[in-house]
N, C-alpha and C positions, 0 to 999 in steps of 0.2 A: 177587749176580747169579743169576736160578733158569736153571734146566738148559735151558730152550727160547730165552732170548733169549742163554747164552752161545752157544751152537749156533750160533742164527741170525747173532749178530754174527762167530764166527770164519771163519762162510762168504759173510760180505757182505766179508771181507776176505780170501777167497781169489779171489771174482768180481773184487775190484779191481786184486789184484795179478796175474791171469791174461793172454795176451798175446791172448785171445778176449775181447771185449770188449761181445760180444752180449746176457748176460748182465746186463752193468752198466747198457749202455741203455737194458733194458727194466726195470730199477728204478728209473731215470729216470725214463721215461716214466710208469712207477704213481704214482710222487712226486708227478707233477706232478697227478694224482688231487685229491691233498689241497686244491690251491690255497691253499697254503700257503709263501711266496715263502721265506721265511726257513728253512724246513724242507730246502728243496730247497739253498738254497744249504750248511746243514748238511753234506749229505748228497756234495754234490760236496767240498766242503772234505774230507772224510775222506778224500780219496783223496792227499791232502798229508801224511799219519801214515803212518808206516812200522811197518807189522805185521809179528807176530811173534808165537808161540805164547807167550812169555814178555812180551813187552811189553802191561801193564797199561793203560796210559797208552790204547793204541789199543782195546783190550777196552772200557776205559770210554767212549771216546768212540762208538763202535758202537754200544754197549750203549743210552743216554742217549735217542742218536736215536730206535731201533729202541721204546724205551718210550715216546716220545714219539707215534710215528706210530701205536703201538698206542694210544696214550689218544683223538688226534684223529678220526685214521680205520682202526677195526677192521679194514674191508676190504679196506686198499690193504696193512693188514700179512698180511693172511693171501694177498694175491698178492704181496707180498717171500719169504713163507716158500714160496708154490708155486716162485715161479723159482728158489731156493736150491736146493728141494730136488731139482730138475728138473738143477741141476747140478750137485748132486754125485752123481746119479746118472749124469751123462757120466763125472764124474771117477774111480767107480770102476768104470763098464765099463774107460775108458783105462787103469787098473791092472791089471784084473784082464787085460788082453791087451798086459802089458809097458809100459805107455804109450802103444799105438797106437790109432788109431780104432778098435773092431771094423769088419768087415763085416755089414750086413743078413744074416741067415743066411735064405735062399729058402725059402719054403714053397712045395708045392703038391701035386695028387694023391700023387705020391712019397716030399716030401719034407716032415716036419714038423717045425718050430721047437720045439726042446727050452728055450729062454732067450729074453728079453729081450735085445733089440740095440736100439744107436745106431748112427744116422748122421751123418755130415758132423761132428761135433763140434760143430757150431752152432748156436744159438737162433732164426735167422733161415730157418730150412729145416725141415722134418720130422727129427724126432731119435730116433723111438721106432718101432721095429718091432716087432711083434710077433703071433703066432700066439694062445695063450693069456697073459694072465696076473691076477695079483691085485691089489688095494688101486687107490688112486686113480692119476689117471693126469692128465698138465697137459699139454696142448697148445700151443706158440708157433710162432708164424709171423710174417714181416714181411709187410707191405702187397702189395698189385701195385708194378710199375715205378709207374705214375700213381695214386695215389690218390684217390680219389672225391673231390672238395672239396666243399663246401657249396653250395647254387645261391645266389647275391643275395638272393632272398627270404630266405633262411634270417639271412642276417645280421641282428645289431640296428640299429637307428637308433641315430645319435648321441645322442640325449636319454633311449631306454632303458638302453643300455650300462651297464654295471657297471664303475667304474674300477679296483675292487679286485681282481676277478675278470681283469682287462686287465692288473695287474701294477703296479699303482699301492702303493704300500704300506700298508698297513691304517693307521692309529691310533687312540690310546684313546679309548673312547666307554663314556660313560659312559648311564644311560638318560637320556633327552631329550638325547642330544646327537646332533648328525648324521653321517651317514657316514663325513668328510672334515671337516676345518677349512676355514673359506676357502685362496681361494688367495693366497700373500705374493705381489706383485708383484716380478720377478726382472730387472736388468738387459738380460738379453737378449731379454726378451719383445718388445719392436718389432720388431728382426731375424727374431725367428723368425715372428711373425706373418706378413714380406711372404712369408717365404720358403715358407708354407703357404699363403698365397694364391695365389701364385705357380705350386706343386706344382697347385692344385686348377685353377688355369685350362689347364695346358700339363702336365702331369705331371711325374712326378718326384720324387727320394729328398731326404727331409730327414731329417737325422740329429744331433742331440744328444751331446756325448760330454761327459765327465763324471769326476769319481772317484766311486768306490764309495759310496752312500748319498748321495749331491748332490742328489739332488730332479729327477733328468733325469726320470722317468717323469713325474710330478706335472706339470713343466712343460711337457711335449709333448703332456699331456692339457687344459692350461689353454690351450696355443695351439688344438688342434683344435676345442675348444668353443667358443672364443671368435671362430673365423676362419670355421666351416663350418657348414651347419646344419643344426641337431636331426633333417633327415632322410636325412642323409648316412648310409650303411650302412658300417658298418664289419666288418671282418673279421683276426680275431687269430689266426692257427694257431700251435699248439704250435709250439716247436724241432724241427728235423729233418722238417716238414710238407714232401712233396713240393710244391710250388708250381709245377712245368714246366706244369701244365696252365691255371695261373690266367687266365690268358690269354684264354683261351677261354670260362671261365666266366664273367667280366664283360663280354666282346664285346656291346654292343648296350645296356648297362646302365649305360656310363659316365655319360651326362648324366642319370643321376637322380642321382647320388653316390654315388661309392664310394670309399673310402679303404683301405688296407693298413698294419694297425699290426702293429708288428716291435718290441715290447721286447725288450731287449739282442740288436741283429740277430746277433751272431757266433752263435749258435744255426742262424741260417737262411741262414747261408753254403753254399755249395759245392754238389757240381754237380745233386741235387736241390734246391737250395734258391732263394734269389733269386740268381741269374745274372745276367750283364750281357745276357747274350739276354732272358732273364721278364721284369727292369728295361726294355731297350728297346722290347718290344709291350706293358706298363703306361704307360710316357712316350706312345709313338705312339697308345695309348687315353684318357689325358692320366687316368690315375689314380695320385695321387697317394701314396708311401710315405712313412710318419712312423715315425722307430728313433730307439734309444736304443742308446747303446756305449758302452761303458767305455775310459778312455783308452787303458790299458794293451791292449784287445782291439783296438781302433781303430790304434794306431802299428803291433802288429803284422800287419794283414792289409794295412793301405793302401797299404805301400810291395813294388816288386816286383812281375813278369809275372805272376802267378797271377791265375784269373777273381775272386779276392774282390779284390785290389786294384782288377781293373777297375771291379767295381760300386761304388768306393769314389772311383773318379778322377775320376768326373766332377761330384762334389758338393763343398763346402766347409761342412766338421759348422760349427754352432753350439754352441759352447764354456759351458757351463754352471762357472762359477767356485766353488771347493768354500767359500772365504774370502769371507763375504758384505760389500760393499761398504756404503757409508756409508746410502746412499738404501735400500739391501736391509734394511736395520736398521730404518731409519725406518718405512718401511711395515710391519716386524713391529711397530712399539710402537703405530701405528694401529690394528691391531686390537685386537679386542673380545672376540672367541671363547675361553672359556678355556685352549683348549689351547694356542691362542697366546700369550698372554698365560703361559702357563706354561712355554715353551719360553723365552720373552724374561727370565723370573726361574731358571729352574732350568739353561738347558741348561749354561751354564759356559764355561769359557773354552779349554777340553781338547776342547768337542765340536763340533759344527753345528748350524744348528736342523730341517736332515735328519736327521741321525742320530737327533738326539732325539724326532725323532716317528717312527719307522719303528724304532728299536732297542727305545725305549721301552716298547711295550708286550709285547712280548716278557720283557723282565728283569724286569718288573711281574710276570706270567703265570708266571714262571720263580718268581721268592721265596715267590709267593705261597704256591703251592704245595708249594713245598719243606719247610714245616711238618710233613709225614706223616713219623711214624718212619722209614719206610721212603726215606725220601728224604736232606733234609739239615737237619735240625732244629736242631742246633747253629746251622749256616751263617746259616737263618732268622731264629733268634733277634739270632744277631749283626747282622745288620742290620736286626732291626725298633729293637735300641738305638739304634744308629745314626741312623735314620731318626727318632727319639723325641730325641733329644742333640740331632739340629739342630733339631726342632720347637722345644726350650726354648732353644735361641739360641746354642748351644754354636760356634765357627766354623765353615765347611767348611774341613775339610783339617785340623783339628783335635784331632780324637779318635785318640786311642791306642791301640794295643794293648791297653795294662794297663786304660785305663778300660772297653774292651768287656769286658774280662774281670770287671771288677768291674758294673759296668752290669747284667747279664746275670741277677744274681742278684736282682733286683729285679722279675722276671719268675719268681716261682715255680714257677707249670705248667708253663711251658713251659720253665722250665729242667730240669725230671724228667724230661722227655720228650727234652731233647736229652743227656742223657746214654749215648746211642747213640753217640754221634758227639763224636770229641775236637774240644778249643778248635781246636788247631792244624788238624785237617782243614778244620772248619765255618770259618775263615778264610782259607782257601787257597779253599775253594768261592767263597766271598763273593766275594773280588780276583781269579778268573779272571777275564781278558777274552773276551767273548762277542762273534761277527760280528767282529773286530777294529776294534771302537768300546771296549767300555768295561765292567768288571767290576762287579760289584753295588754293590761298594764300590771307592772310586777311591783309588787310595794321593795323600797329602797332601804337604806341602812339604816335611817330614822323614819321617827311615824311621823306619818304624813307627808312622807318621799316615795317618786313613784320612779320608775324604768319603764322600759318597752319591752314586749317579748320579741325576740329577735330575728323572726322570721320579717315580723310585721314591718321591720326598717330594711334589713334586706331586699323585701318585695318592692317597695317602695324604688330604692336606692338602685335597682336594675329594673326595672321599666323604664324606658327612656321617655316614652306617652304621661309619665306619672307628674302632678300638680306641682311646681315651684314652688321652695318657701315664701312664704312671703315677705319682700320687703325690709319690711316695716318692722319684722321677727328677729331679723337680722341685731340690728340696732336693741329689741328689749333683750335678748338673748346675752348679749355684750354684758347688756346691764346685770345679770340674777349672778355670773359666775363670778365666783369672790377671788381667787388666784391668779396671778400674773400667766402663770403656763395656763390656763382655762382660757382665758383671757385671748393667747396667741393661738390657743387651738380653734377660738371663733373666729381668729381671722383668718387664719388658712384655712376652713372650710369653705369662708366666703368668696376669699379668693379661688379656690376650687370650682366654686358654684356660679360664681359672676364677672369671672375676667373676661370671657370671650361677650356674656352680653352688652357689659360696659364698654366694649372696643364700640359699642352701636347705642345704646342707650345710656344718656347725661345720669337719668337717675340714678342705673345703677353704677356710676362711673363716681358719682360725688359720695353713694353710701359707703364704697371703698376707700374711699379721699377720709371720710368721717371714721372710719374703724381706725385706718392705721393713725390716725392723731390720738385716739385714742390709747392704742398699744406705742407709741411715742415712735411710730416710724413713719418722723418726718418727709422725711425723701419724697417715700412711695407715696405720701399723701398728698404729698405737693403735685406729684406725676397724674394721678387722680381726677385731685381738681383742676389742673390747666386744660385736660384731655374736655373733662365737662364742662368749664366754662367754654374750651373752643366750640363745644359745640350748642352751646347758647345757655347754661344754665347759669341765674346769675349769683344764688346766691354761692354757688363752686367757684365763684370766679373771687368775690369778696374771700371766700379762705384761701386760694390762691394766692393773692394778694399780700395777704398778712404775711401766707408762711415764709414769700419772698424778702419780706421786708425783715421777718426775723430771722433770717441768714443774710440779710446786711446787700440783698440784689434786688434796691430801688427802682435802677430804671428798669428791670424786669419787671417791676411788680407796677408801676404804672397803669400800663393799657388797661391791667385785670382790677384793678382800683376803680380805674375809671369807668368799666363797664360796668359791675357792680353801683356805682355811684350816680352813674344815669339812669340808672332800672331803681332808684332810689331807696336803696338800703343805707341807711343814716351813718351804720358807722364807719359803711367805706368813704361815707361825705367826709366823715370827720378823719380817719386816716390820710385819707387823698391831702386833706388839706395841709394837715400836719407835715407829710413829707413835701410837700410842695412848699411850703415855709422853710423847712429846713432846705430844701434846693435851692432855697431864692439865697440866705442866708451865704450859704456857701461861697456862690456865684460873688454875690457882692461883697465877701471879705475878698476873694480875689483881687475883685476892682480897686479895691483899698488899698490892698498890698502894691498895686502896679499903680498907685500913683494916682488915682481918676479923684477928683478934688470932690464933687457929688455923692461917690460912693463913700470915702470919708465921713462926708457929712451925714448920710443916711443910717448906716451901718448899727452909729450906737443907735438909735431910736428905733429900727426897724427890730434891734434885741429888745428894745424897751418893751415895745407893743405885742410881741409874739413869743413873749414867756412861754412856755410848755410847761403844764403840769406835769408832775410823776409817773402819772397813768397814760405814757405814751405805749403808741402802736408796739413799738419796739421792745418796752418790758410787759 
């Protein structure tokens, strides 16, 4: 960790744990700069770690972030590092005058300011007085009581909109694929459609509730599109957006269309926010709110006198179910789109097929990455084996400990380079859970069995630019699975993965030739290695050889003998020899039988001297 991002993380954890909370806000608020949904939820999650100048645990997770938003958005990190430094400049006037606020110290004809003073203590006020002084200087202030909103014209139309920008969750895209995957049709979709019809003729709040990662955004953007139209104006303000004044601003502008989207409304609770007064002159202008709330934020505000219950009383949410129902299923195997399609093979039976497209590309983004020495190399490697074991057909939930451990070294380069980073760290990186979905690698049915998360094989398995297994993977993979069907499943991946290379390359034409002898499909192993021997590999040509011989086609297996036995591999010396003795053998009982008085005489003695042990080619 270098000396500027420890700094910056031990004082984003003194702003958290401070009882002034102005501070925290306004890194908030830059956060949300990034538009970057999953960053942001990071970044509140930290405030659940309990810091401590000796606890690591919380240094790194600080740390992590803070390199993260410096890699997306330079800029939003060098205003994290202004308001840090803006407060620990409060924090050590408050020191250096016992604890207490200074006083502004007066200037004027008389009197002049010998130091730097704070006031109020707060972010939300003027903080910094001063007569003369040096170095850079950062200014914050909150808004007016009213905040200037947007006029109407400024909103986008519904068919401009950006759903990702709106809070929708990104997913993988690959190039030529589109922004978003279709939408899965979701049991509630009827319901909520009357209910934003309904909103759109008479006004009023539609609200979505949900568990965490359920697709409530996705679905409230598929009913608006699908209910309103394309030139409905929409309007999204940030969390904590004064909205007392909205009111006024859409006055007269209702009947062209305008709508107010509120993802995750508890954001835009309380008494600048949506009010059950804002709510009732939006109803009486019959423009329509569409929110999303999480259940747990939704039970606690709904019930009880307070104005957020009010604005929550008089609606009944639409229940987004996190457990996809039978017909929700169906219509994902209807689609076509691959990332659908890839949710429907990889998500698993541990995840959703929200999670897995909204956590997804994130842990994709995360491994990929993590390759740099300076990051988690080790971690990397262990699950790019991983990800390579299940390509060759290995089970999920399968893979061991011992086998990454062993796996791993089949990866040369990159195993030099993760010897930064021990087995046991770079596995502990790998099986953290991330967003409280699901760690790189997913612990298996027994301890110390691990799976993949299933985007990460996915991403893999549709890049066409993505790394070959290796080799060499092929072959140890063969060896960890214990089952005959496990067995067959590694060889038709390989064959999946290596027929067309083996039409052109011996190697991979002879590691085919070597599977199927192993799953006992002789044939195709024979067909294998003659291909690689033809094309000059010798020791394919020596198994070649054999397999002819042990389907009883001698003088086939000659030439492959003999090649093998000039590029000097010993025991095709000794096979070659063997059947050549028996060839001679043959020949000359003929001679014998036809009367040749020499071949008589030869015959027994040529049996005398060229006994065959037991351990011939042929058994």
């Amino acid at each position: 960790m270098d000396a500027e991002l420890r700094k910056l993380a031990l004082t984003v954890a003194r702003i958290i744990e401070s009882p002034d909370q102005s501070a925290y806000l306004l890194m908030s608020e830059a956060l949300r700069g990034t538009r970057n949904t999953l960053l942001e939820m990071r970044f509140n999650s930290v405030r659940r770690v309990r810091f401590r100048e000796d606890d690591a645990r919380a240094r790194v997770v600080a740390n992590e972030l803070l390199m993260e938003v410096k890699r997306v958005a330079p800029s939003v990190y060098q205003e994290l590092q202004a308001i840090a430094e803006a407060f620990a400049e409060v924090e050590e006037a408050r020191a250096a005058d016992g604890g207490r606020t200074p006083v502004p110290v007066p200037s004027g004809p008389s009197t002049r300011a010998t130091a730097n003073s704070v006031q109020d203590g707060t972010f939300h006020a003027p903080v910094v007085q001063a007569d003369t002084f040096s170095g850079g200087v950062h200014t914050y202030y909150a808004p007016p009581p009213h905040s200037a909103l947007p006029p109407v014209p400024e909103w986008p139309h519904l068919h401009t909109a950006d759903p990702i920008a709106l809070g929708v969750r990104r997913t993988r895209r690959l190039p030529g694929e589109s922004p978003l995957p279709p939408y899965v049709e979701r049991d509630c979709d009827a319901e909520l459609g009357d209910r934003v019809r309904e909103a759109a003729r008479e006004g009023g709040l539609v609200v979505v509730t949900g568990a965490p990662l359920s697709g409530k955004t996705r679905t409230v953007w598929a009913a608006l599109t699908a209910n309103l139209p394309g030139t409905t104006r929409v309007f999204a303000p940030s969390p904590g957006t004064d909205l007392r004044g909205l009111a006024g601003v859409v006055r007269g502008w209702a009947e062209v269309g305008c709508v107010l989207w509120l993802d995750d409304l508890g954001g835009h609770l309380g008494e600048h926010g949506l009010t059950s007064a804002v709510l009732a002159e939006l109803v009486r202008l019959r423009v329509p709110v569409l929110a999303t709330m999480e259940d747990g934020a939704y039970d606690a505000r709904r019930f009880g006198g307070s104005d957020r219950a009010r604005v929550l009383d008089g609606t009944r949410p639409v229940e987004l179910n996190q457990v996809w129902s039978d017909s929700e299923w169906r219509s994902l195997e209807d689609a076509e789109e691959p990332r659908l399609t890839g949710a429907l093979l990889w998500c698993g039976v541990d995840h959703t097929v929200p999670e897995y497209l909204a956590v997804g590309p994130d842990l994709v983004e995360e491994w990929r990455r993590a390759a740099r020495p300076t990051r988690h190399p080790r971690g990397h490697l262990l699950v790019r084996a991983a990800v390579d074991l299940s390509r060759c057909g290995v089970p999920d939930g399968e893979i061991s400990s011992e086998v990454l451990r062993e796996a791993q070294r089949l990866y040369p380069d990159a195993f030099a380079v993760a010897e930064a980073e021990s087995f046991d760290d770079g596995l502990a990186w790998a099986a953290e859970q991330r967003y409280g979905v699901s760690g790189l690698l997913v612990p298996g049915g027994k301890p110390g069995t691990w799976g993949v998360f299933g985007a990460l094989l996915a991403d893999v398995v549709d890049r066409p630019d993505d790394l070959p297994v290796p080799l060499d993977l092929w072959t140890f993979a063969l060896g960890t699975v214990e089952t005959k069907g496990a067995r067959w499943t590694v060889r038709a991946n390989a064959h999946a993965h290596l027929v067309e290379r083996a039409k052109e390359d011996p190697t991979a034409a002879v590691l085919l030739g070597d599977i199927n002898v192993t799953v006992g499909d002789l044939e195709t192993a024979e067909y294998w290695c003659r291909r690689a021997a033809d094309g000059g590999h010798t020791e394919a040509a020596a198994v070649a050889g054999e397999l002819m011989v042990a389907r009883d086609a001698a003088a086939e297996a000659l030439p492959y003998l003999e090649q093998a036995a000039e590029a000097g591999i010993v025991r095709s010396q000794y096979a070659l020899g063997l059947l050549l003795i028996d060839r001679a053998k043959s020949w000359m009982d003929r001679a014998a039988n036809a009367g040749h008085p020499l071949a008589s005489w030869v015959l027994p003695r040529l049996h005398a001297v060229t006994y065959a042990p037991p351990d011939t080619v042929k058994e």
